[in-house]
C-alpha positions in Angstrom: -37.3 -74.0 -75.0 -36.8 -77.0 -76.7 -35.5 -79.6 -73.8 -32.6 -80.7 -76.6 -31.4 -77.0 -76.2 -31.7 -76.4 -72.2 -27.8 -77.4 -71.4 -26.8 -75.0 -73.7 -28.9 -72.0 -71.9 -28.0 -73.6 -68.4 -24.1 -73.0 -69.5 -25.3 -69.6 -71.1 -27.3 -68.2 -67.8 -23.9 -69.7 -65.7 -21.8 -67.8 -67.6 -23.7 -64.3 -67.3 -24.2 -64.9 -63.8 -27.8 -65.6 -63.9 -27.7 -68.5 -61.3 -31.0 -68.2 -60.2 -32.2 -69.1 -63.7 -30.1 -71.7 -64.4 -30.6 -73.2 -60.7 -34.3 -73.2 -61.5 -33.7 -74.7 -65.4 -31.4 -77.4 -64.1 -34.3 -78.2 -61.3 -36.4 -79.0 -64.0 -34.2 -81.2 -66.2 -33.5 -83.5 -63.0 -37.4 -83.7 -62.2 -37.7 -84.6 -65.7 -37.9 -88.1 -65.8 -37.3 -88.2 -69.6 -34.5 -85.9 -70.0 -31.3 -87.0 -71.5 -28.1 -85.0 -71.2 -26.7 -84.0 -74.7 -23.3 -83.4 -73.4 -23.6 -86.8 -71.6 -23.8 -86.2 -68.3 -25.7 -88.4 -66.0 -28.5 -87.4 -63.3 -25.7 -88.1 -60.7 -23.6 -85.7 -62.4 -26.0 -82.9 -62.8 -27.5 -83.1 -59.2 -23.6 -82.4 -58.0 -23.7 -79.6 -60.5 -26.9 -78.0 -58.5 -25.6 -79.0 -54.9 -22.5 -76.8 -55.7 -24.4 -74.0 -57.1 -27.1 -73.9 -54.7 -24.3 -74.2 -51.6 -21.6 -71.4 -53.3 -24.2 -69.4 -53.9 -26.9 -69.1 -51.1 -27.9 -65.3 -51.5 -28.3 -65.4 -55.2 -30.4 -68.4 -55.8 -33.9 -67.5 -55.0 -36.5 -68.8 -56.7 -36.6 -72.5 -55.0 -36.0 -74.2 -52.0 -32.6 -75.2 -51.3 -32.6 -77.5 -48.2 -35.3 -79.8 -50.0 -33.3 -80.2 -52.9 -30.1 -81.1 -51.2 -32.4 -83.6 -48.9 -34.1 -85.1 -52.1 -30.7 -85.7 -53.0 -29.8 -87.2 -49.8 -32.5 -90.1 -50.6 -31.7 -90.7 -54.4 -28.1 -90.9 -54.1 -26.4 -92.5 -51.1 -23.0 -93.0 -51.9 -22.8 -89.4 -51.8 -24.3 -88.6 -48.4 -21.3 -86.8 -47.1 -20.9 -84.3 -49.9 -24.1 -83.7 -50.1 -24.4 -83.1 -45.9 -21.4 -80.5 -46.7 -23.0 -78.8 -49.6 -26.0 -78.6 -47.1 -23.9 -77.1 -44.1 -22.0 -75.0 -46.9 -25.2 -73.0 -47.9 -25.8 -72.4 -44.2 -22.6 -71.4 -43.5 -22.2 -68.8 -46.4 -25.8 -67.7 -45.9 -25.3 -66.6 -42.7 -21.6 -65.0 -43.4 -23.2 -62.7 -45.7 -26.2 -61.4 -43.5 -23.5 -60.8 -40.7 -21.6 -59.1 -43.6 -18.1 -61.2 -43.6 
């Protein structure tokens, strides 16, 4: 996959409700330190984009380690420390509603 093209997939795996994937393909465009958005999105941007999908979607997303990524977020961007606490508390909160079945 050509790093020009991995926005378009990450909308395409979103919209066919492979969220694991695309949680794991937008991972590694933030980690990248050399990747530019080509729909012009900045890292900020994109690491609100994961917090949401991580925290809506806690049973789903699999294949990485939630709580580190929000944390990692937590140190790189301050001004958003409360939203990023809630999308923290929101994955352990929906999490645990769906293994107690609500």
């Amino acid at each position: 996959l050509a790093p020009d093209n991995a926005e378009i997939l990450i909308d395409y795996l979103l919209s066919v409700e492979h969220l694991d994937e695309a949680a794991v393909l937008l991972t590694k465009c933030l980690n990248d330190e050399d990747f530019q958005s080509k729909k012009g999105q900045s890292k900020h941007q994109m690491w609100i984009q994961l917090c949401q999908l991580l925290s809506e979607n806690p049973n789903k997303i699999t294949s990485i380690k939630v709580e580190p990524i929000i944390r990692q977020g937590l140190q790189r961007f301050t001004d958003m420390t409360g939203k990023l606490w809630i999308s923290l508390a929101d994955y352990y909160i929906r999490k645990a509603a769906v293994r107690q079945g609500t």
